[in-house]
Structure formats: C-alpha cells, structure tokens
TORKOL-4160 file (C-alpha; in steps of 0.2 Angstrom, whole numbers, padded with zeros to 4 digits, m for minus):
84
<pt num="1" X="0299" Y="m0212" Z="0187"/>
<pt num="2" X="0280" Y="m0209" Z="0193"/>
<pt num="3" X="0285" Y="m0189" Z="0193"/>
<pt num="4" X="0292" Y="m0192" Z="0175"/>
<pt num="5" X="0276" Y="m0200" Z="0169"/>
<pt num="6" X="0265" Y="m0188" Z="0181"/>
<pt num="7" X="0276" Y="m0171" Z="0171"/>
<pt num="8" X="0274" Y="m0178" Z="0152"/>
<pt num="9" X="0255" Y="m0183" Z="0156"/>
<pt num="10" X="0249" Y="m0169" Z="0163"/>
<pt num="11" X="0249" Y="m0175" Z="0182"/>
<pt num="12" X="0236" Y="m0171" Z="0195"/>
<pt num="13" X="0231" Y="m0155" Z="0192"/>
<pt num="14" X="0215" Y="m0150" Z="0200"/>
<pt num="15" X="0200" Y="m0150" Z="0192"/>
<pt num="16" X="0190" Y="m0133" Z="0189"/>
<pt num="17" X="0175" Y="m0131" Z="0200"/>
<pt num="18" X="0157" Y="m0132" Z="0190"/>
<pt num="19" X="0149" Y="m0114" Z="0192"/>
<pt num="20" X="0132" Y="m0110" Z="0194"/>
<pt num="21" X="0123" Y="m0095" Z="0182"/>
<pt num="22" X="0126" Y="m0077" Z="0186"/>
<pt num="23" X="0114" Y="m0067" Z="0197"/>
<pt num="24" X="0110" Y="m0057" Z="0179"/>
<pt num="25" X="0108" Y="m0075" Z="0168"/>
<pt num="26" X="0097" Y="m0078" Z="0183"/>
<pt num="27" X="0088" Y="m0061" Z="0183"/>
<pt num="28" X="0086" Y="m0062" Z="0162"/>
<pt num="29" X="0080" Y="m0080" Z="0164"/>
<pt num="30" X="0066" Y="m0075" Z="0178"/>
<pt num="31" X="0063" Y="m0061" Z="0164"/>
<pt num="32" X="0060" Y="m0072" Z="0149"/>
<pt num="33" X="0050" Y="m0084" Z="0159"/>
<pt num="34" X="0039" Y="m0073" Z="0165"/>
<pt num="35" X="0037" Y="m0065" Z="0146"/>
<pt num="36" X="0032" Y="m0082" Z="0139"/>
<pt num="37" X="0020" Y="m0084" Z="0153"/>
<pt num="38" X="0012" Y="m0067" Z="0149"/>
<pt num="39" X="0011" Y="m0070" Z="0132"/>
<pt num="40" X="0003" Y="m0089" Z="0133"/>
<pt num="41" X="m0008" Y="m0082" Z="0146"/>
<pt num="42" X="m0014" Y="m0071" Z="0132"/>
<pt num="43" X="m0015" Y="m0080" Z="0117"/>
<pt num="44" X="m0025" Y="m0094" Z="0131"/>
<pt num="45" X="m0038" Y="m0078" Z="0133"/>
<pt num="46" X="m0039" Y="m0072" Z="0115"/>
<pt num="47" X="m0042" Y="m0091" Z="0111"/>
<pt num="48" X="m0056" Y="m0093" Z="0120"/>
<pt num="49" X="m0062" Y="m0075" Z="0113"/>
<pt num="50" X="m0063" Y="m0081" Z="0097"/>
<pt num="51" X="m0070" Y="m0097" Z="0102"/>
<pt num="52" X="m0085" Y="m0090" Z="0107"/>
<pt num="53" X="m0087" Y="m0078" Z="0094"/>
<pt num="54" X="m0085" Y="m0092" Z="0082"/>
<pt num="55" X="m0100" Y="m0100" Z="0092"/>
<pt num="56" X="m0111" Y="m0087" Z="0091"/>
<pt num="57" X="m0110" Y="m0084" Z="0072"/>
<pt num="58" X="m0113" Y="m0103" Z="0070"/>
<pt num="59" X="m0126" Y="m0105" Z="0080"/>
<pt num="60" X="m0138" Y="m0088" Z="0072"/>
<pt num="61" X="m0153" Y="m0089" Z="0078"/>
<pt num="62" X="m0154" Y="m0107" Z="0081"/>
<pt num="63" X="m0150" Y="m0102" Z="0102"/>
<pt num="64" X="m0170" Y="m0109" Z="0106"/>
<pt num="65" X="m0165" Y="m0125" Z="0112"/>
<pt num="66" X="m0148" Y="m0126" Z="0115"/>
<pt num="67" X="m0135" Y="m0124" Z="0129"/>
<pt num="68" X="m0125" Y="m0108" Z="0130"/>
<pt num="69" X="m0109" Y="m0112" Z="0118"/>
<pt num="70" X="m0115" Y="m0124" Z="0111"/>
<pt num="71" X="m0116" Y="m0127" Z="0092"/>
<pt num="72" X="m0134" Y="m0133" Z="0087"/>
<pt num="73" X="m0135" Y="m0146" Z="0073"/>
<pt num="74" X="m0141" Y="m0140" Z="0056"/>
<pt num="75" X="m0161" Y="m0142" Z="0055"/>
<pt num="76" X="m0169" Y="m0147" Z="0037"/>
<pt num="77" X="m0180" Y="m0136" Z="0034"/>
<pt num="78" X="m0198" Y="m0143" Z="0027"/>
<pt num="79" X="m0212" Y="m0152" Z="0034"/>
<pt num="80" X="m0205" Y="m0170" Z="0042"/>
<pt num="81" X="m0192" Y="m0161" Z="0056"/>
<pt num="82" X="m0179" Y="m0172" Z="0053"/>
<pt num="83" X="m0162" Y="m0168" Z="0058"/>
<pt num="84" X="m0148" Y="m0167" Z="0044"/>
C-alpha cells in the first residue's frame, strides 16, 4: 500500500541541488560593482568641487576674518557694526 501512495503522490524523489552563480554572473556582478563604485566615487569628488566653488562665490571678498570654507555672516553695512 505505502508504494501505492508513494507512486500517486509523487514519492521520494530527490531534491534538486541549490546552485551557486556562474563564473560569468560572478565576473558581470564584480563588473557592475566596481562601475557603481567609480561613478559614486566621482559624483563624491565633483560634490565637494562644487561645494567649494559655491563657498567661494559666497563668501566674495568678505575672506579677512574667516576660516578657509567657511561662509562669513552677512555684515550691515553703516556706522554701528552690527551683524545682520
């Protein structure tokens, strides 16, 4: 009776073995990983590019008493110095 059952259920039959990725899935995945890593690695560098141009501009002229990139706060101009 259990080969009965075991032939209308579909038995034991043996289960497929789980495979790992292909050397070339491997070799396309190394690929695109290492083309993300280039292009965030420039985006990071143009970033930081614009960044400082941004703080130059900003700052103008206004560099006497300031730290390098840093922005300096907007001075009213007139005779009481005080800060905007």
């Amino acid at each position: 009776m259990g080969a009965i059952l075991s032939s209308i259920f579909g038995g034991a039959q043996p289960q497929p073995q789980a495979q790992g990725p292909s050397a070339e899935e491997i070799a396309a995945q190394k690929k695109q990983t290492a083309l993300t890593e280039a292009k965030t690695r420039r985006e990071t560098s143009e970033r930081a590019t614009r960044g400082k141009i941004i703080t130059a501009r900003a700052a103008g002229p206004q560099t006497l008493f300031t730290r390098p990139g840093q922005i300096p706060r907007p001075i009213k101009l007139g005779g009481s110095g005080q800060r905007a």
